[in-house]
N, C-alpha and C positions, 0 to 999 in steps of 0.2 A: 355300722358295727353294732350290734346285737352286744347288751348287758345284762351277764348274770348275777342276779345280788343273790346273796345270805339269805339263808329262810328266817324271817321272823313273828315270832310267836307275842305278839302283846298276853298279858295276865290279866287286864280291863277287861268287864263282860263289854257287851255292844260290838264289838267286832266278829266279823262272820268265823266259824268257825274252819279249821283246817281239813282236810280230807275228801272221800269221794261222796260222802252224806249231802253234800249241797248239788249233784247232779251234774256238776262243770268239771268235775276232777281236782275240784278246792284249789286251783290258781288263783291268786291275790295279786294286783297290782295298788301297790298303795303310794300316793304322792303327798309328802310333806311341801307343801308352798307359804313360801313368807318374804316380808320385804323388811327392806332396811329401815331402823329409826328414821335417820333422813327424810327418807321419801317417805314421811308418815299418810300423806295424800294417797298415798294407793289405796289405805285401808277404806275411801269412800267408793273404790271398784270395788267389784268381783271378779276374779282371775277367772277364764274358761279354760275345762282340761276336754279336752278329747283323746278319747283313744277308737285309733280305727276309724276315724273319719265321725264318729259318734259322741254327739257333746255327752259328757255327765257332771251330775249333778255338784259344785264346786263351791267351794269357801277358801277365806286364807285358813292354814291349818292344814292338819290329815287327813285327806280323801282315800278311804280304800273302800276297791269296786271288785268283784269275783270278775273275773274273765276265762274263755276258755282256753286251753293249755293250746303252745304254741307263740311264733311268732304277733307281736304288734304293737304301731308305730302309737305313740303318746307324743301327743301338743300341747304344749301351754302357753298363753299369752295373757295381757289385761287390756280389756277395752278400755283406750282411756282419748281425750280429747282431741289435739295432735302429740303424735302419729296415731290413730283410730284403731292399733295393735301395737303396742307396747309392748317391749321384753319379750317376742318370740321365742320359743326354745322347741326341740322336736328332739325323738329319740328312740329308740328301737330296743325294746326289751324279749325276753325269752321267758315265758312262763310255764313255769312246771307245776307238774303235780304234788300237792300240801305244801308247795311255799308260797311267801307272799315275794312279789318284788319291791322293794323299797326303794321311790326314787325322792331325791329333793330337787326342788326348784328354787331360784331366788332370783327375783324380782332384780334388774338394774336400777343404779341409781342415777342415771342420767337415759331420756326418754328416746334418744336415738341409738341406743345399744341394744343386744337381744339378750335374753336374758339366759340361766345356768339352768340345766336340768339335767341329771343321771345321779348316779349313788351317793350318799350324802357320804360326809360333808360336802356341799357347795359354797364357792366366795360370791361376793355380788359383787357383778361383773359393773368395772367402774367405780369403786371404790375409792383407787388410788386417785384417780382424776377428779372425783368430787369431790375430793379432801384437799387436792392442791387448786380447788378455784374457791374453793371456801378460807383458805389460808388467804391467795392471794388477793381475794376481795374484803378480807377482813383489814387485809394490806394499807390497801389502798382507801379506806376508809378512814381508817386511824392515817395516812399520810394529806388526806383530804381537808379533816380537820384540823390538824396541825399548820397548814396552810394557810387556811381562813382564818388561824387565831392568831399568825405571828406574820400576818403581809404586812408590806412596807407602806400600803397607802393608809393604815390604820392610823387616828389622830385619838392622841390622849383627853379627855372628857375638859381638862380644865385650861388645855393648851390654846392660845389665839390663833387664829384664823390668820387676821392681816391685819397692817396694822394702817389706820386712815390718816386722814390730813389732821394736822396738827396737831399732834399727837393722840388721836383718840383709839381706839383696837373696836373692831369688829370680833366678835367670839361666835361659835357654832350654839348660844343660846341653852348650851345645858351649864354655866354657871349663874349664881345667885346673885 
């Protein structure tokens, strides 16, 4: 399915200008890519965008590239350790003549999901799930310690041990 965005006009110079003066018929494909706080670890990849089977040039942030008008397919993913493609997403835009397409991406926050890309807003896919295993390990941490501090085999610092022949006490050596 093929997506049309809204024409957008940034007011910032550095970005190419709109129209048939750039020799392409001023089609814009522009990608906003970003990750979650969470996964702050991403920000040591670089995201790869391809459009058309053709890598360009990529950062996290807004990537806009001129393309010629007409159909074409946009990839993005992050090389990262395992899985060695991270957050795939793919997408099929239509670009016309003096608009840009504006699409966003966003990174997931668990490494075996694929990730979001078409017309922003996008959610990061995984969200919900990273927040209920971060809940429930927070869980079990604080129920961990709790455990450790109030077991039954714990003996009081000044309590005797056992008590020996004739009436003498053995103690655990931490009184004075």
């Amino acid at each position: 399915m093929a997506i049309l965005a809204p024409p957008y006009r940034p007011s910032s110079p550095g970005f190419p200008p709109l129209g048939p003066a750039r020799g392409d018929g001023g089609a814009t494909i522009a990608v906003t890519m970003r990750y979650a706080p969470l996964a702050f670890l991403l920000g040591l990849f670089t995201p790869v965008l391809e459009i058309d089977g053709r890598r360009v040039q990529a950062a996290w942030g807004r990537v806009s590239t001129p393309v010629a008008l007409g159909e074409h397919h946009v990839h993005v993913h992050v090389p990262y350790l395992l899985p060695s493609r991270l957050g795939s997403a793919d997408t099929t835009v239509v670009a016309l003549p003096g608009r840009t397409c504006e699409l966003e991406y966003r990174a997931p926050l668990l490494a075996f999901l694929h990730g979001a890309l078409g017309p922003p807003p996008q959610k990061y896919p995984g969200f919900t799930l990273a927040v209920v295993l971060l809940i429930v390990t927070a869980i079990l941490a604080v129920c961990g310690c709790a455990a450790l501090l109030t077991a039954p085999g714990r003996r009081a610092a000044h309590a005797p041990v056992a008590a020996g022949p004739a009436g003498t006490e053995f103690t655990d050596g931490l009184t004075s």
